[in-house]
C-alpha positions as CSV (number, residue, x, y, z in Angstrom):
1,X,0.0,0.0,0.0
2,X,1.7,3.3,-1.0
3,X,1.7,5.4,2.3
4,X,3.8,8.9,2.8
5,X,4.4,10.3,6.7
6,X,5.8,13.7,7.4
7,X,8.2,12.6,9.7
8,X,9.2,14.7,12.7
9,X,11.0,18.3,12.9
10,X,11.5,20.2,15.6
11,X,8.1,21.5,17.7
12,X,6.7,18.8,14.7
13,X,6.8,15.4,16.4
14,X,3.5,14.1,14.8
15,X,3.9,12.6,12.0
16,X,1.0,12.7,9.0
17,X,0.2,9.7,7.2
18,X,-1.7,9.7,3.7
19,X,-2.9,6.6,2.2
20,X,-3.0,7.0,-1.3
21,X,-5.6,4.1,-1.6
22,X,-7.8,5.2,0.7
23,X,-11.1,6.3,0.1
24,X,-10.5,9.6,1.5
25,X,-8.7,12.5,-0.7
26,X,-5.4,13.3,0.6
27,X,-6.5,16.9,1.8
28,X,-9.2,15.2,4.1
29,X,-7.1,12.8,5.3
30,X,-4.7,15.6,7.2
31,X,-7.7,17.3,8.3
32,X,-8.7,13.9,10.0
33,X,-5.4,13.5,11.4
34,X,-4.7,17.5,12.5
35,X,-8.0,17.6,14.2
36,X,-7.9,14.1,16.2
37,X,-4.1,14.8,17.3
38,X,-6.0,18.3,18.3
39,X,-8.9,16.4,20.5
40,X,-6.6,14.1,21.7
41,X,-4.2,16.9,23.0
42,X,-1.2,16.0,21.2
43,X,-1.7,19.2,19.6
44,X,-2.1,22.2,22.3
45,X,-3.6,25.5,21.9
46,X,-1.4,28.1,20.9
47,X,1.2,25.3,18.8
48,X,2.2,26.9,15.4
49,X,1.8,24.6,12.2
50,X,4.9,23.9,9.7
51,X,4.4,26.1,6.7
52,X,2.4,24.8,4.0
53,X,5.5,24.5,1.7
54,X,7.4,22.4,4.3
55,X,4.4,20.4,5.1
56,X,3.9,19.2,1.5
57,X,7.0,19.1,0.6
58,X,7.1,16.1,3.6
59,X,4.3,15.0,2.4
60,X,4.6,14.9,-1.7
61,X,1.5,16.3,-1.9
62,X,0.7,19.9,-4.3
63,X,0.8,22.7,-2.0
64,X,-2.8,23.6,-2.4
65,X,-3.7,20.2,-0.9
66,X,-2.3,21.5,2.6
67,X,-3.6,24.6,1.7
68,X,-7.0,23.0,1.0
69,X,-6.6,21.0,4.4
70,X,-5.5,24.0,6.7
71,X,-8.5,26.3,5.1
72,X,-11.0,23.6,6.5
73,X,-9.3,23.2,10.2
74,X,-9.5,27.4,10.1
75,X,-13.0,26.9,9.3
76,X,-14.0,24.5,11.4
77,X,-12.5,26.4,14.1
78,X,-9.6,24.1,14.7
79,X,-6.9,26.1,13.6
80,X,-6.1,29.9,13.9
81,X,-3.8,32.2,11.5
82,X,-2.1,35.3,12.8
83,X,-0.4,37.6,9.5
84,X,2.9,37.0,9.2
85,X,3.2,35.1,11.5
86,X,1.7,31.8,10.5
87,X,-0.9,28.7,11.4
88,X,-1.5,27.9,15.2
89,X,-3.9,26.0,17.1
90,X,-6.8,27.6,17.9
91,X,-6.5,29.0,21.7
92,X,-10.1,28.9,21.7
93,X,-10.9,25.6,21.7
94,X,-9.8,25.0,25.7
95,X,-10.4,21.7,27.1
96,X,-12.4,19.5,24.5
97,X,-11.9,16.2,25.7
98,X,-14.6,16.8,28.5
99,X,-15.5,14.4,31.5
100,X,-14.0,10.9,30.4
101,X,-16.9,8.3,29.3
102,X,-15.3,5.1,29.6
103,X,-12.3,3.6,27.8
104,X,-12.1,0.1,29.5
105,X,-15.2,-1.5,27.6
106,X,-14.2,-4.4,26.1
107,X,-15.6,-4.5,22.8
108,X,-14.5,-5.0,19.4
109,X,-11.7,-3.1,17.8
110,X,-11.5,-3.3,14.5
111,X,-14.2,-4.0,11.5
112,X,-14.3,-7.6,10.4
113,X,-15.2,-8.1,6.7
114,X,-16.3,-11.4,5.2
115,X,-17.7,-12.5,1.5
116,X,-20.3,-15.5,1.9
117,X,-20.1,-17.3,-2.0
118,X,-24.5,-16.9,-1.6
119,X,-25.6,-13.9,-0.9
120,X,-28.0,-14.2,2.1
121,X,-31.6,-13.4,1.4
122,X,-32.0,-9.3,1.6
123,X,-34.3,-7.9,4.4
124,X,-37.6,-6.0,3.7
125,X,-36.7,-2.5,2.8
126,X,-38.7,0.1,4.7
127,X,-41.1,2.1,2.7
128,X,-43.8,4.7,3.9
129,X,-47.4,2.5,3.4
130,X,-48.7,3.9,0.0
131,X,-52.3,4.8,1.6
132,X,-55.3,6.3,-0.7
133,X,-55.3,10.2,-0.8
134,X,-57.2,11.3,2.3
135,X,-56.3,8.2,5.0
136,X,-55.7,9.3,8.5
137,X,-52.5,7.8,9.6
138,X,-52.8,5.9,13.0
139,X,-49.7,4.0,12.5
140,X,-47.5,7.2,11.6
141,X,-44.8,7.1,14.4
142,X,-43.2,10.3,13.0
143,X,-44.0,14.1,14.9
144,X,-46.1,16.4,12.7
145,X,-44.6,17.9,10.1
146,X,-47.0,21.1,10.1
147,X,-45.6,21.9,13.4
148,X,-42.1,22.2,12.2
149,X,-40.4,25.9,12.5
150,X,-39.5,25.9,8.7
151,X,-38.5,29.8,8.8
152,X,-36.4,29.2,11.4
153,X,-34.6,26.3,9.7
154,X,-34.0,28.5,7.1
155,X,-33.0,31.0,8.5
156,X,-30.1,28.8,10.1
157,X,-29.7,27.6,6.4
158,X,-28.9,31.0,5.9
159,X,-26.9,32.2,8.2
160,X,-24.6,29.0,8.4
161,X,-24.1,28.7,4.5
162,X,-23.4,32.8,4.6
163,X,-20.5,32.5,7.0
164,X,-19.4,28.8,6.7
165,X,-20.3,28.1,3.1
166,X,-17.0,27.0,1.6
167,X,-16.4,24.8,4.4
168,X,-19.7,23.0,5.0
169,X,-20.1,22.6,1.0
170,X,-16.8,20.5,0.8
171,X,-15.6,17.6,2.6
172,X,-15.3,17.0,6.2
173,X,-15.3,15.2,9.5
174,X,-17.1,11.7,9.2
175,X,-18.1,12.3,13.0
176,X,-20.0,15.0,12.2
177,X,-20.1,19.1,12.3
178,X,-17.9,19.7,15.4
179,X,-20.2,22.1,16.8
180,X,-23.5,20.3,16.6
181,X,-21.1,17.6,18.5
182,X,-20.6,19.7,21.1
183,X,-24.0,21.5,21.6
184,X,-25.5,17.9,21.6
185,X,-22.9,17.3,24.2
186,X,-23.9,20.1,26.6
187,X,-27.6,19.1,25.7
188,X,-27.4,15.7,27.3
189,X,-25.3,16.3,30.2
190,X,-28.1,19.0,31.2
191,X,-30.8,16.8,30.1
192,X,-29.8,13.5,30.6
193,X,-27.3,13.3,32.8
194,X,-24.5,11.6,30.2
195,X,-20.7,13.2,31.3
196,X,-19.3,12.9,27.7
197,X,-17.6,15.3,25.5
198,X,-18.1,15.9,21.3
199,X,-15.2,13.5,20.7
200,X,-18.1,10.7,22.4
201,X,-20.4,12.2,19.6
202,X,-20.9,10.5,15.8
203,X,-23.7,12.3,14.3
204,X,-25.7,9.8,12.1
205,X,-28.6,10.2,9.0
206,X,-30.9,9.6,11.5
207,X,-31.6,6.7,14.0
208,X,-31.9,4.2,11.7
209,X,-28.1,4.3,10.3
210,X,-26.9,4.8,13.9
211,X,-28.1,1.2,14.8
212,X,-26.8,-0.1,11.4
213,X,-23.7,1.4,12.3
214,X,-23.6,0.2,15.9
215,X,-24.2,-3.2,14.5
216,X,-21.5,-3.4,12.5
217,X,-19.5,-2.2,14.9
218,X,-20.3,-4.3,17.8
219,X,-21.3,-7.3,15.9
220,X,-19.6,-10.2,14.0
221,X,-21.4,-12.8,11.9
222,X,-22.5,-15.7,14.2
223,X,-23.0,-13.4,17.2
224,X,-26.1,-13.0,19.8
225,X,-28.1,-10.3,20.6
226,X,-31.1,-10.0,22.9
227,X,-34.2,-8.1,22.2
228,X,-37.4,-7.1,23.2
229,X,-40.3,-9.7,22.3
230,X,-42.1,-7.1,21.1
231,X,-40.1,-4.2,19.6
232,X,-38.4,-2.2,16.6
233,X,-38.5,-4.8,13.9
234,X,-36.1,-2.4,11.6
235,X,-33.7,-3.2,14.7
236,X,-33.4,-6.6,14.6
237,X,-33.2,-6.1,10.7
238,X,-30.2,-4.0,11.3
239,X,-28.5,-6.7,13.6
240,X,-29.6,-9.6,11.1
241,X,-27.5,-7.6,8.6
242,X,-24.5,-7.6,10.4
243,X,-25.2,-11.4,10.5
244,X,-26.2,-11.4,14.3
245,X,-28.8,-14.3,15.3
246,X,-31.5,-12.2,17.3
247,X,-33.0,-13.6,20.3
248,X,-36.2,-12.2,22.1
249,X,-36.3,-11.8,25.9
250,X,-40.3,-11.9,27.2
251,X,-41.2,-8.1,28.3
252,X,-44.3,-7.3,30.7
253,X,-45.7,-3.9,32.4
254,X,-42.1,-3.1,33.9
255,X,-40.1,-3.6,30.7
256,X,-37.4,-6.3,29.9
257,X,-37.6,-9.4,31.9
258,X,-34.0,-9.3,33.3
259,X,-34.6,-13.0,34.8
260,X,-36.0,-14.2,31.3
261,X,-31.9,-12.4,30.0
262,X,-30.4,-14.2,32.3
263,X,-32.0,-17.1,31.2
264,X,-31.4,-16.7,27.5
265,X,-27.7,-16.2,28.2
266,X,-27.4,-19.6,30.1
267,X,-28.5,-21.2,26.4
268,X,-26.5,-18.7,24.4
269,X,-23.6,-16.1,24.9
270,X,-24.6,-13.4,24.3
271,X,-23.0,-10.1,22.8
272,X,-25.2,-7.4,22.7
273,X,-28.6,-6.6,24.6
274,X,-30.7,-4.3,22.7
275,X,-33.2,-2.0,24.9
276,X,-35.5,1.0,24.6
277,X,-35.8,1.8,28.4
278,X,-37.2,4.8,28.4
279,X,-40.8,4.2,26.1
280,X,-40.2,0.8,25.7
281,X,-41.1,0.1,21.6
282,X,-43.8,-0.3,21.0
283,X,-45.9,-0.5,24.4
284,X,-44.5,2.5,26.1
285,X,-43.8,1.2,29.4
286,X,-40.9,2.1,31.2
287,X,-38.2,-0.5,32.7
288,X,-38.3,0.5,36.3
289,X,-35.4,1.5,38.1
290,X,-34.5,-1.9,39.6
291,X,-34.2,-3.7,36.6
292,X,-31.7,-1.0,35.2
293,X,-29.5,-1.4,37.9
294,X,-29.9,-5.4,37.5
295,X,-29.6,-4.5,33.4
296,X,-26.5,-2.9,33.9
297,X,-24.9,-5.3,36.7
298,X,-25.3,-8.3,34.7
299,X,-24.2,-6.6,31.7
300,X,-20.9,-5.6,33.1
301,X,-20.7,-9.3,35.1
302,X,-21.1,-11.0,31.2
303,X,-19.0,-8.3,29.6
304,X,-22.1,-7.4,27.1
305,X,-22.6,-4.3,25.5
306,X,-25.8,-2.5,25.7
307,X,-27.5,-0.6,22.7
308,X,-29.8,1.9,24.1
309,X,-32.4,3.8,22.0
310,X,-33.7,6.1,23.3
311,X,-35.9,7.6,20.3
312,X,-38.8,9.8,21.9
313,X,-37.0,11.3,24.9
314,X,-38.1,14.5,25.0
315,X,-41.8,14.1,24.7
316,X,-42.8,13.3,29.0
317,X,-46.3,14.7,30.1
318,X,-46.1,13.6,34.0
319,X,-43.2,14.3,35.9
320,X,-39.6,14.2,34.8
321,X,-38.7,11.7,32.6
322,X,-36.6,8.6,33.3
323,X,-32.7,9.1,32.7
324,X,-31.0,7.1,30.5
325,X,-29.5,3.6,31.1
326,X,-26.0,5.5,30.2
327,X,-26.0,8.1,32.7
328,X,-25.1,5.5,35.4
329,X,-23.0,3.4,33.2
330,X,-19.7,3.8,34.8
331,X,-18.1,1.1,32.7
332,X,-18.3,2.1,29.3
333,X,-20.8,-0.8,27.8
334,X,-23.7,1.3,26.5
335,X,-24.1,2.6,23.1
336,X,-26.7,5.1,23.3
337,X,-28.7,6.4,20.0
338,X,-30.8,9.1,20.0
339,X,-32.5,11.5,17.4
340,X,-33.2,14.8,16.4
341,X,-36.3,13.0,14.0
342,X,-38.8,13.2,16.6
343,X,-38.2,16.4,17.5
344,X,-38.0,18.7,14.6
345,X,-39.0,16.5,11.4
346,X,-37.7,12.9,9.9
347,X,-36.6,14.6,6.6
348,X,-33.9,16.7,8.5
349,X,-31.7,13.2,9.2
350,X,-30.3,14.0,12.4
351,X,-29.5,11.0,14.7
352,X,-26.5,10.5,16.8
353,X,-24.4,8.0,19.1
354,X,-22.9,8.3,22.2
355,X,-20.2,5.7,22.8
356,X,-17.0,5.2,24.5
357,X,-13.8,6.7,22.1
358,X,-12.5,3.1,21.5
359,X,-15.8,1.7,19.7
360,X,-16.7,5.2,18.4
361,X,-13.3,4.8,15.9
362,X,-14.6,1.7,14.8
363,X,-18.2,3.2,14.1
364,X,-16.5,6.1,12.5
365,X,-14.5,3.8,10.4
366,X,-17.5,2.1,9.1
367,X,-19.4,5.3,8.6
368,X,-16.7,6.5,6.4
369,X,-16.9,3.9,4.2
370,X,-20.9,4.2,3.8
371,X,-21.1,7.6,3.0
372,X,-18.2,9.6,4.0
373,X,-20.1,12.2,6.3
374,X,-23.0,13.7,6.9
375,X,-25.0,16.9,5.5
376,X,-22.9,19.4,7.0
377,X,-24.6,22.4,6.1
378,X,-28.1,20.4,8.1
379,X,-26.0,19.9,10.6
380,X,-24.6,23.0,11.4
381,X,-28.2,24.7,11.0
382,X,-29.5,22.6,13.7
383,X,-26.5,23.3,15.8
384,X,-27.5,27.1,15.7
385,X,-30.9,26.3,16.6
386,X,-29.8,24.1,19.7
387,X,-27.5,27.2,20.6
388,X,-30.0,30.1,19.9
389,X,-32.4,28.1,22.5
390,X,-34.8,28.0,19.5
391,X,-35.1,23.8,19.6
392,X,-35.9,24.0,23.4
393,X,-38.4,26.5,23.1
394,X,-39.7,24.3,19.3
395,X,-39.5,21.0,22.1
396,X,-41.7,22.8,24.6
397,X,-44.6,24.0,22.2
398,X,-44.9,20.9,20.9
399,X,-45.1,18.6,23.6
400,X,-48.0,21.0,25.3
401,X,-49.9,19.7,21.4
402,X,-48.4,16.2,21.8
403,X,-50.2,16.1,25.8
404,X,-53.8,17.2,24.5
405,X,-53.5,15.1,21.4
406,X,-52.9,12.4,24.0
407,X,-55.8,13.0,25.8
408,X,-57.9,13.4,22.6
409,X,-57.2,10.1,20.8
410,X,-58.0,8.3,24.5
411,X,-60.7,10.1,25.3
412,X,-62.2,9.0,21.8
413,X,-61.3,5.6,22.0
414,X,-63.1,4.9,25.6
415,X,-66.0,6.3,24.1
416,X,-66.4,4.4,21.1
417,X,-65.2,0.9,21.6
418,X,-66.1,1.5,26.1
419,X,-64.5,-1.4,27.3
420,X,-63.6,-3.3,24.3
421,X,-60.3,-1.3,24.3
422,X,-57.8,-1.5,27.5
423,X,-54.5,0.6,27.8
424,X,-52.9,3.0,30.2
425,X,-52.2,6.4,29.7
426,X,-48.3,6.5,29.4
427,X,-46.6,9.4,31.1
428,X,-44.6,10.1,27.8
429,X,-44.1,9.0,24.2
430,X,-46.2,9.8,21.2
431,X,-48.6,6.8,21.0
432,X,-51.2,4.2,23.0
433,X,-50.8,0.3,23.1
434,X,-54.1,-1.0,23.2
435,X,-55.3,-4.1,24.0
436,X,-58.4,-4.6,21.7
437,X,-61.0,-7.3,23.6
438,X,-63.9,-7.7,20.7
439,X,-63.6,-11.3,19.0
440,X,-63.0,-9.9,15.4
441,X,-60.1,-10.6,13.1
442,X,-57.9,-8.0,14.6
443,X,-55.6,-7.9,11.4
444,X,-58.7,-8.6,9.2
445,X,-59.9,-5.2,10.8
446,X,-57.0,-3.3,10.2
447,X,-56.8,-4.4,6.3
448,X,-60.7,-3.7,5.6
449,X,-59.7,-0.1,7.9
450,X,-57.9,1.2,5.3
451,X,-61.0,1.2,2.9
452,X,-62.8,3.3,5.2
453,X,-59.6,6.1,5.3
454,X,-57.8,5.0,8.2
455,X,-54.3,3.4,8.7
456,X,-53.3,1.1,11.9
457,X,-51.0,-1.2,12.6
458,X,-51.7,-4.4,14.8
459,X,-49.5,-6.2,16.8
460,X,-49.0,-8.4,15.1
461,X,-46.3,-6.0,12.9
462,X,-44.2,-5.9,16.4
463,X,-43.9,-9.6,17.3
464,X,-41.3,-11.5,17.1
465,X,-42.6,-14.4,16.5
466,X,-45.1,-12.7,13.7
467,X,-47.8,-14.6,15.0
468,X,-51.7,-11.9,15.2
469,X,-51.9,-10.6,18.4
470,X,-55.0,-8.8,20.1
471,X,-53.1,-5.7,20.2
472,X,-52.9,-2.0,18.2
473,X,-50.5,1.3,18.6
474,X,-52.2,4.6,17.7
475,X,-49.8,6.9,17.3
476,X,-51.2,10.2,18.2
477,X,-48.7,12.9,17.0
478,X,-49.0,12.9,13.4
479,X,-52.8,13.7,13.2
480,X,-54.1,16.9,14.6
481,X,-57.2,17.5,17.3
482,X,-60.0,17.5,14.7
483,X,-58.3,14.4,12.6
484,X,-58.3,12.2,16.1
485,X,-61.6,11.7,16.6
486,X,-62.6,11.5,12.6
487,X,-59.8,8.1,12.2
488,X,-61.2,6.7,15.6
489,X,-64.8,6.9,14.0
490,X,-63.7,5.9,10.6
491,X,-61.8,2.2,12.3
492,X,-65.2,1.9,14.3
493,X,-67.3,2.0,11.1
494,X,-64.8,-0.6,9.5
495,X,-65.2,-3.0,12.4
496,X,-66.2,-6.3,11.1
């Protein structure tokens, strides 16, 4: 493989290293490496830069390759240039390494590649339900799109492309925009309790890639991982892909059965426990605060990685919500993924990981081969939102809608179906699990539904063993306070 390193000189004692076959241009390649010996600290604020002459001159690369390199680090805010003086290390930056996470988890480090001679059979892609023009969407997990701030997005559009516009346009860190790293840093610690710092921080296209990614990362074909029996079938897709055999653990009203996992783990060894805590997918309840202590115990005592996801966070009606499984992990085995999705709009593409440094190189590594990075320019708009207190105030609004919508599509469900329908109101989350007690065809019901201009999904879509269940999930964030009652009406005049 034809490598070059700028070897050492002086104040320069960290050598650069371009891979001429690697999938990254060489300019990126010393922004990667400039910036990570920057986090790291290897690089201090205040240390001046080689001149860009010398540097490619090291490095047989053209001059405007460094030049192209250093430009981005200015712009990112890495790197600082004084006239005639020269390049330096920003002295603005200050401590970025933030409150360690944990670096003693031991997981895999590097990213395993392997070429079957059959291809396996390809999962079910994901595709929005093409409904008739007009159906009121039940099963829609997503927030409401008509209660998005679009001016204010654009705005940020704006004002980001006007002074970063060069920068975000080009290439850059696979992580993600450093400063949406390190807002969604300071968000978490003051909302969820995590201690980590941007360099814990990969920002993802969404949720969805952030568990592909973890996957891969955590995953090797032939591997175990524990789900929920009910639960986020696009998740276990994920894990299948990595070529993970997925295992379901029996759930009740307190969440994951912790003595069902340990039982599962005497049959199998287990890798990876997947778990969403907080509104457990898809019947909302919440694992209570004994079981995460014995989650996390028995975890750390079978040296298994967690994968939280916590998807809906933000959207508690009754008291505080729950913090996550990773605020207490003190030993670095939880991979948490969260989104930005249900919160402003699914469109936007914002998820992210938290993770301990050691696996987040090897999810970085894997990310850079998918795509290369994310949408900069998205990303640094949101940043400005999350800074300008805009998202907070967006988060409060809508969760007052989200609480009466609640209230709205229950109130209309005891008073059609009376006590053919059983559920309880969950403190949080954006939709109902109902139990549904009438002896119809449940999924029959739900088909024949869609004739009458309303879309719901049964449980069967949520078990794992696919089997019909006498079970539905309204979702009640998509639809509005007059649409509610009109899709509860239209499903009771479809019942069989």
């Amino acid at each position: 493989m034809d490598r070059i390193t700028a070897m050492p000189r002086s104040l320069w004692e960290l050598p650069i290293e371009i891979d001429r076959a690697a999938a990254l241009p060489p300019f990126l390649q010393i922004v990667r490496s400039l910036s990570a010996d920057i986090q790291r600290g290897r690089l201090r604020p205040g240390d001046r830069l080689p001149g860009s002459r010398k540097l490619a001159a090291s490095l047989h690369v053209h001059r405007n390759t460094v030049l192209a390199a250093l430009a981005e680090l200015i712009a990112e805010g890495w790197l600082e240039t004084t006239p005639r003086r020269g390049t330096f290390v920003s002295r603005a930056i200050g401590n970025l390494r933030g409150s360690p996470f944990s670096r003693r988890v031991a997981l895999r480090t590097h990213v395993p590649a392997y070429l079957p001679f059959t291809l396996p059979e390809a999962p079910a892609a994901y595709r929005p339900p093409n409904l008739p023009r007009g159906t009121l969407d039940l099963s829609n997990g997503a927030p409401d799109v008509r209660l998005v701030p679009v001016r204010l997005i654009g705005r940020a559009y704006r004002r980001v492309l006007g002074l970063h516009g060069s920068a975000l346009l080009a290439y850059g860190d696979p992580e993600g925009n450093t400063a949406l790293r390190t807002v969604l840093a300071s968000m978490l610690a003051r909302t969820r309790g995590l201690s980590v710092g941007a360099d814990n921080i990969l920002v993802t296209r969404g949720s969805q890639m952030a568990l592909l990614l973890a996957a891969r990362a955590l995953l090797r074909p032939g591997d175990a991982v524990a789900v929920e029996e009910f639960g986020y079938r696009p998740a276990w897709e994920a894990f299948r892909a990595a070529g993970a055999t997925v295992i379901p653990v029996a759930i009740d009203r307190d969440g994951m059965d912790i003595n069902a996992l340990k039982q599962v783990s005497r049959r199998i060894r287990l890798c990876v426990v997947y778990v969403t805590p907080h509104h457990q997918y898809p019947t909302t309840v919440t694992l209570k605060a004994a079981r995460r202590l014995a989650l996390l115990a028995f975890a750390r005592s079978e040296r298994m990685a967690i994968i939280e996801d916590d998807y809906d966070h933000e959207f508690h009606y009754e008291g505080r919500p729950v913090l996550p499984l990773a605020s207490a992990d003190y030993e670095g085995l939880v991979v948490y993924i969260g989104t930005l999705s249900k919160i402003l709009a699914p469109g936007l593409r914002i998820g992210y990981i938290v993770a301990p440094r050691a696996v987040l190189r090897n999810i970085t590594a894997i990310r850079s081969l998918l795509d290369i990075q994310g949408d900069l320019a998205t990303e640094a708009a949101v940043a400005t939102l999350i800074e300008d207190g805009e998202l907070e105030r967006h988060v409060a609004r809508v969760r007052r809608v989200y609480a009466h919508r609640r209230e709205i599509l229950a109130s209309s469900l005891r008073q059609t179906f009376g006590e053919d329908v059983a559920f309880t109101l969950p403190p949080g989350g954006m939709a109902l699990w109902v139990r549904l007690r009438m002896p119809v065809n449940v999924d029959g019901w739900a088909r024949r539904s869609v004739q009458y201009g309303v879309s719901w999904y049964t449980g069967q879509r949520y078990a794992f063993d696919e089997k019909p269940k006498p079970f539905a999930r309204f979702s009640f964030a998509w639809l509005n306070e007059r649409e509610l009652p009109e899709a509860v009406k239209r499903m009771a005049a479809a019942r069989p």
